[in-house]
N, C-alpha and C positions, 0 to 999 in steps of 0.2 A: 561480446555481450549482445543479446539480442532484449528488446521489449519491444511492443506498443510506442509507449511514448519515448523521445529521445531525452540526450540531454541538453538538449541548444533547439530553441526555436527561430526563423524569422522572420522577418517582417519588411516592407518598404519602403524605402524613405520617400520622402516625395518627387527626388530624382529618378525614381526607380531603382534606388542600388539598395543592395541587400544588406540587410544590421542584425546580428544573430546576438539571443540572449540566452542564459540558462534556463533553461527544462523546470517547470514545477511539481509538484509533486514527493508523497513522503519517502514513496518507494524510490526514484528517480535518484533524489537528492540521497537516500541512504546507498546505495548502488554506487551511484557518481563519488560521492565519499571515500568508500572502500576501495575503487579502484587508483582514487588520487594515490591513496594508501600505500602504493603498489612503487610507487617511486618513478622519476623521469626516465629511466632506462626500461621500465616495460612496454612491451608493444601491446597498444590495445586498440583496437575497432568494435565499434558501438555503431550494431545494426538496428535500426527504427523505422519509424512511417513517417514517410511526409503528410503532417497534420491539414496545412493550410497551402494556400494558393503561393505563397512566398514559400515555402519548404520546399513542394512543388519544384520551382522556381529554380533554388538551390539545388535539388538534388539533380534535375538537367543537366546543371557545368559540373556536375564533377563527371567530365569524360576519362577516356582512357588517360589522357594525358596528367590530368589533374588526381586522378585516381594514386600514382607514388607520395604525395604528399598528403592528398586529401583536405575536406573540410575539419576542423579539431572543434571542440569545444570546450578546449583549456584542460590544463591538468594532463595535457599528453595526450588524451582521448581521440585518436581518430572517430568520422561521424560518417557514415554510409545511409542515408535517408532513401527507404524503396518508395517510389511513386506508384501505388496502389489505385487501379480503377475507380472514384469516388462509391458509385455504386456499390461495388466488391468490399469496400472497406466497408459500405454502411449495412450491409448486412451482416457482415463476417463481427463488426462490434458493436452494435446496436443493437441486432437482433438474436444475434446466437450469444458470446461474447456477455452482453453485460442485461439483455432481454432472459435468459435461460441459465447461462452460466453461473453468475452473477449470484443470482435467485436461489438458484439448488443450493448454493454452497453456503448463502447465508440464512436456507428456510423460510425467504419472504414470502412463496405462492399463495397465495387469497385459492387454495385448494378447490372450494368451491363450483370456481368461475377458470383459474390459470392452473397451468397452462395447458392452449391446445396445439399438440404437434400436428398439425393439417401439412397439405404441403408446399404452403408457402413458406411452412418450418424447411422442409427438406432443399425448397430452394435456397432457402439462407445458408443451409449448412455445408450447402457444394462452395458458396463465397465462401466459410472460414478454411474449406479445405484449401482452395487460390488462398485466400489468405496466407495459412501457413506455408504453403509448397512456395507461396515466395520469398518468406525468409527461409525454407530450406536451402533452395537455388541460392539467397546470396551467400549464406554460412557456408555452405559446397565449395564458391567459388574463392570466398575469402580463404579456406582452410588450403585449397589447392593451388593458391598461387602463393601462398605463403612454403608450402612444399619445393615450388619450382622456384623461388629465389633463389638467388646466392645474396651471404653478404655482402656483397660489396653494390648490389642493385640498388638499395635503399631500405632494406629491412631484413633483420640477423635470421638465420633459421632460428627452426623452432629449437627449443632445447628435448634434449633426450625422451623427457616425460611428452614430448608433442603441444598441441595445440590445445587449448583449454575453450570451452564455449559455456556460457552461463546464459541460459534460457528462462526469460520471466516472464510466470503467472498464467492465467486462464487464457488468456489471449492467444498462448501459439502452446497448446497442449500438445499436439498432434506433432508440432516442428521438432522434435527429439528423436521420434521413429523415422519422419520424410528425413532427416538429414542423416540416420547411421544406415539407410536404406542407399542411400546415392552415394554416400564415401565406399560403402563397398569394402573390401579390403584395407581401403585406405581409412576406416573408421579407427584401425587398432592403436594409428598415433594419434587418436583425440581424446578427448575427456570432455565429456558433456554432463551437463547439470541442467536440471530442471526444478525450478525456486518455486514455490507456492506461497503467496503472500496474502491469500485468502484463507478462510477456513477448507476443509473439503468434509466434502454433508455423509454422514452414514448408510451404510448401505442402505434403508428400506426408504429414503429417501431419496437417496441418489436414481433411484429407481423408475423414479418420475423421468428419466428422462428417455426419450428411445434406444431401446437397445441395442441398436447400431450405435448411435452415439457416445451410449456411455460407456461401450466397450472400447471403441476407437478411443475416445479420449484417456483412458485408463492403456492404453496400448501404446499409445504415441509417447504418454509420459516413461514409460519403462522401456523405451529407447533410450534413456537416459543412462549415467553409469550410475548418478545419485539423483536422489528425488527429493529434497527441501522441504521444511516446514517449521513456522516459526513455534509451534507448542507439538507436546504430544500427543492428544486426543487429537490434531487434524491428521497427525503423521498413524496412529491408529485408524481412524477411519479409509483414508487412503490405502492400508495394506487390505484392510477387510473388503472395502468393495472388490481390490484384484481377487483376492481370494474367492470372493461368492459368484462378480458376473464373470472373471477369467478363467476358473478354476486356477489359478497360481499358485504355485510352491511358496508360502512365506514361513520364514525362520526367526527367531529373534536373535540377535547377535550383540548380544550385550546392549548399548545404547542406541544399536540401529537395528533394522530389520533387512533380510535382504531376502530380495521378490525374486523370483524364476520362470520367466517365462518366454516363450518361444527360445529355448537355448539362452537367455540373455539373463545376467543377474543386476538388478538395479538393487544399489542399496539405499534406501530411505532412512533420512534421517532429522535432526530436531538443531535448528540453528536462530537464536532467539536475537533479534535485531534491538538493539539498543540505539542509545544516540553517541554523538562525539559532544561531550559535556563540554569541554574547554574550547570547541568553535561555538558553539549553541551560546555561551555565555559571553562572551566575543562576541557574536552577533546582536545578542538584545543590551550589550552598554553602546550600541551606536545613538547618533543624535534622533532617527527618525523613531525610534521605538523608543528613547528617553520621553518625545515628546509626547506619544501614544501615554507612558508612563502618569505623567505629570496628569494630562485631560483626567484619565480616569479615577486617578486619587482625586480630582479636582470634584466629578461627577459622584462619588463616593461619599465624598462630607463627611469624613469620618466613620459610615458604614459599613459592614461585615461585607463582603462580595463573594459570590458563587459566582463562575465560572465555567462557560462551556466553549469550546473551538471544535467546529465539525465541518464536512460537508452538510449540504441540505438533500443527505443521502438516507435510502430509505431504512439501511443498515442502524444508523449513526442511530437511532431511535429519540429526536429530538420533540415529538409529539408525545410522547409519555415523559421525557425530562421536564416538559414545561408543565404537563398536569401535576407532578410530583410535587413541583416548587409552588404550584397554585393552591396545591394540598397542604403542604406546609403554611402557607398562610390561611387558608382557610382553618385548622386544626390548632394552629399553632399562633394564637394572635398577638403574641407575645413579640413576635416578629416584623410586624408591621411598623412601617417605617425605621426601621434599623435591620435591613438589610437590601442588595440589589442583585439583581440577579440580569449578569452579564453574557448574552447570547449571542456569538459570532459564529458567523457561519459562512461559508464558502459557495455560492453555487456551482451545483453538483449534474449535469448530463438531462439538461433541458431539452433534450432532443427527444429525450422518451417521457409521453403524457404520464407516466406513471408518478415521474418526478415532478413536471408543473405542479401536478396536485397535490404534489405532499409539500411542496415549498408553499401554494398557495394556502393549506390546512397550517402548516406552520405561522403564518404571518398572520389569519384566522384565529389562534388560540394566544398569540403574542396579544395582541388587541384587547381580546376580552379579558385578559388577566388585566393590564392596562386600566382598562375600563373601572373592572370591578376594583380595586384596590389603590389605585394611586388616589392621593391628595394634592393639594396647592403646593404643597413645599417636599413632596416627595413620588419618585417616580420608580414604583416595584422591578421594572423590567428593559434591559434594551437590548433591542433585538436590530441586526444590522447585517444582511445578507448581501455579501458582496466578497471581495478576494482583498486581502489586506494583511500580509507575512507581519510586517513591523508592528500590527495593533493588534495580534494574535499574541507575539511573544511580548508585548507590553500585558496583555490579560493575564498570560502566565506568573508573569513576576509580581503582582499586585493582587491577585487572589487569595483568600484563606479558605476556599473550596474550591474543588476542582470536581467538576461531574463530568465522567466518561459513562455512557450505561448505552453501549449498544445491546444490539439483542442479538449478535455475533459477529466478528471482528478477529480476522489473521492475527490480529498482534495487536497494536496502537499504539500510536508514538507519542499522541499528546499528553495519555497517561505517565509517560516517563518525560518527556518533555516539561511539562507542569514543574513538579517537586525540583526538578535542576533549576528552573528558572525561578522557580520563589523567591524571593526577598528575606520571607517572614517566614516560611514553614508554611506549605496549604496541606488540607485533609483532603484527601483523596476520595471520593464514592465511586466503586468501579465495577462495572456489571461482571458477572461471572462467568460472563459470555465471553468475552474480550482476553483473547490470548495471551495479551499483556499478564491476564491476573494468575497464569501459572507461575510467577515470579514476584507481584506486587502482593500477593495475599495477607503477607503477613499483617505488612503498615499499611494496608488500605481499608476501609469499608465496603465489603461485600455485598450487592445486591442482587435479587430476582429482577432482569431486566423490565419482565412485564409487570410486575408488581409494581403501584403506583407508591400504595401506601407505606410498605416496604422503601423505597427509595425515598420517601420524606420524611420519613422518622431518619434516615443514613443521614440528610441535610441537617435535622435537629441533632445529630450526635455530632457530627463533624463542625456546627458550630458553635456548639457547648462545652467544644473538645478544650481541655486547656493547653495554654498557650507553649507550655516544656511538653507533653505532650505533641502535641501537632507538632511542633519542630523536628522531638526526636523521629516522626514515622518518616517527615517528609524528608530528613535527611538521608534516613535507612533507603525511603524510594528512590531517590538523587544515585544513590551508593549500586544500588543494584542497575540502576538505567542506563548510569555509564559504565558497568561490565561489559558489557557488548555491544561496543560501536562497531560502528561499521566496518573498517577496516578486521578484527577479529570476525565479525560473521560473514565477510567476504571470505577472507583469509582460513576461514575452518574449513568452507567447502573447496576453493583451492587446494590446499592441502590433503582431501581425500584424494584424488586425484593424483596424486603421486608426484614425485619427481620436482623438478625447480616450480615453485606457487607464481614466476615474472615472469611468464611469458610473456 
């Protein structure tokens, strides 16, 4: 497994000694799921970045020595953290990575004004290639000493089908081509996959970006044997830009497509991530999200609540969900004082001004709803920007609406997460953007993300909804979220791949 981020982070104690904890994150946490999946007998190393000065730290002592057993982060998971140049990292995911990449693929450029490729772009973009060439270099090294063991060293060969490598996201596009480029010969016992847990933007879009780049990137991924994608329309897009800027053979092959290019056949296909419903619910009867529970029935008084859990990402579109809900009270006054509108958010990659300002406009429009609407004995809105897992899945279980309305989105898990963790049954309002809704369409309410008024009429329907009503959708959404845990959309792309899925 290679990402960006691991699954174990650490930290120092105030002795200096190192204390590692689990990795956050939805993709992380679904990832690390699927491979627990896999049972205590597979062998599995989870290639990452060392994020902070402690990971750092850690990834130093694991020398040769310490390299047979390794750091783990539970669940069996061997952990290999590459110490990345600070600099190299911060251009390679700040500026290319989540400044460009990021952007194309969910259509945010202010087109106007962004973006300009000058060449402090093309400096940045020599980092993501270090970048990548250095999880090539570890995947290389990891796949060929795994070749030179015997069993009896400390780790079984590979089985028949070889070595499997699951490569994630925009972050190491290019690491698919660097690594079947340096196995060589020795590529034919591996199976590599390349996951996209973003959207990927249409060609006359994708176009924005330099044509070195967006052929390299579109070239690195089809190194790959398979290429991922949580809905169909990203897994289309992605065949059609190979086709326009590669000229590539693409075929359809029944549920997948398979690309042709430079002699190589990657086959692309559609792997829709759901949750693990019965740990998900396991986790929110513990004591600290019961008491999250309690506060906010407490804070509610007996009122309807809507419900948002996001990053303060510029994706998430949480400046149009709050005019939406400001519209429904304006419009709808019927509503005032009998309901709250509960806004949790995560902050989200404060290192790019783009995002200060849109958390700062966020807390900005939070206010003035405030302002304009509350009373002495009622308060329209809370808004609470900060990291808080237990008070996220107590929001879940206590809501009779749930607003997801990105204005484009890989998948989303809150939207399936929501309806599993309800109590009562919530109404779901879900942008049409959000990849989730190739699956949630039926039982959910539909919106134009940009559309304001569109989206507060959805809030007036979803809390008018009656009560057998809203059960039955959010049950139907419960039903369909946990079809595809983790473990099945690890395990599907496995399985293309051929031969024993525990390596």
């Amino acid at each position: 497994m290679a990402s960006n981020r691991g699954p174990v982070s650490y930290q120092f104690g105030p002795d200096g000694s190192l204390t590692g904890q689990r990795g956050g994150g939805g993709m992380i946490a679904g990832v690390r799921e699927g491979l627990a999946a896999l049972g205590p007998e597979a062998d599995v190393t989870w290639i990452c970045t060392a994020l902070s000065d402690a990971d750092r730290a850690a990834a130093a002592r694991q020398d040769a020595a310490a390299r047979a057993e390794g750091a783990h982060a539970g669940d069996g998971i061997g952990v290999r953290m590459l110490d990345i140049p600070p600099d190299i990292f911060d251009r390679a995911y700040n500026h290319v990575a989540n400044s460009a990449l990021w952007f194309v693929h969910h259509l945010l450029f202010d087109t106007p004004n962004q973006p300009q490729f000058g060449h402090e772009f093309r400096r940045d973009w020599e980092s993501y290639l270090v970048y990548n060439e250095a999880f090539a270099g570890a995947l290389t090294r990891e796949v060929l000493s795994r070749r030179a063991l015997s069993p009896g060293v400390g780790r079984k060969r590979p089985p028949a089908g070889g070595t499997r490598i699951l490569i994630q996201d925009y972050h190491l596009c290019l690491a698919p081509r660097m690594l079947r480029d340096r196995l060589g010969e020795a590529a034919r016992d591996v199976g590599i996959v390349h996951f996209s847990h973003t959207p990927w933007a249409p060609p006359d879009y994708y176009r924005l970006l330099p044509e070195l780049v967006g052929r390299a990137l579109l070239d690195g991924i089809l190194g790959a044997d398979r290429a991922g994608f949580h809905a169909e329309r990203w897994a289309i897009a992605f065949v059609q830009c190979c086709a326009a800027m590669l000229g590539a053979d693409v075929a359809a092959a029944g549920a997948t497509w398979r690309v042709t290019y430079r002699g190589h056949v990657t086959e692309v296909a559609v792997h829709p991530l759901g949750v693990d419903a019965r740990a998900l619910r396991e986790r929110a009867r513990a004591g600290d999200v019961q008491a999250h529970v309690s506060t906010l029935r407490a804070a509610a008084d007996g009122r309807k609540l809507i419900v948002r859990v996001d990053r303060t990402e510029l994706s998430k579109n949480i400046v149009r969900g709050l005019a939406a809900y400001r519209e429904l009270l304006t419009t709808r006054p019927q509503w005032r004082g009998r309901v709250v509108h509960l806004a949790f958010a995560y902050p989200s990659r404060s290192a790019l001004a783009e995002y200060r300002a849109y958390t700062d406009r966020v807390r900005w429009l939070a206010r003035e709803i405030t302002e304009e609407f509350a009373t002495p004995d009622w308060n329209p809105l809370v808004l609470e920007v900060k990291d808080d897992y237990p008070r996220s899945l107590a929001a879940c279980a206590v809501a009779d609406v749930l607003l997801v309305n990105p204005v484009r989105d890989g998948m989303n898990l809150v939207a399936q997460e929501g309806p599993v963790l309800s109590e009562r049954g919530c109404a779901l309002v879900l942008s049409r953007e959000a990849g989730a809704a190739a699956t949630l369409a039926a039982d959910a309410l539909l919106v134009n993300p940009y559309d304001i008024t569109e989206t507060a009429e959805a809030l007036h329907q979803a809390l008018v909804m009656p009560d057998a009503e809203r059960q039955r959708r959010s049950a139907a959404l419960a039903a369909i979220a946990a079809a595809d845990p983790p473990a099945r959309w690890l395990g599907g792309q496995l399985a293309s791949l051929g031969s024993d899925s525990r390596a």
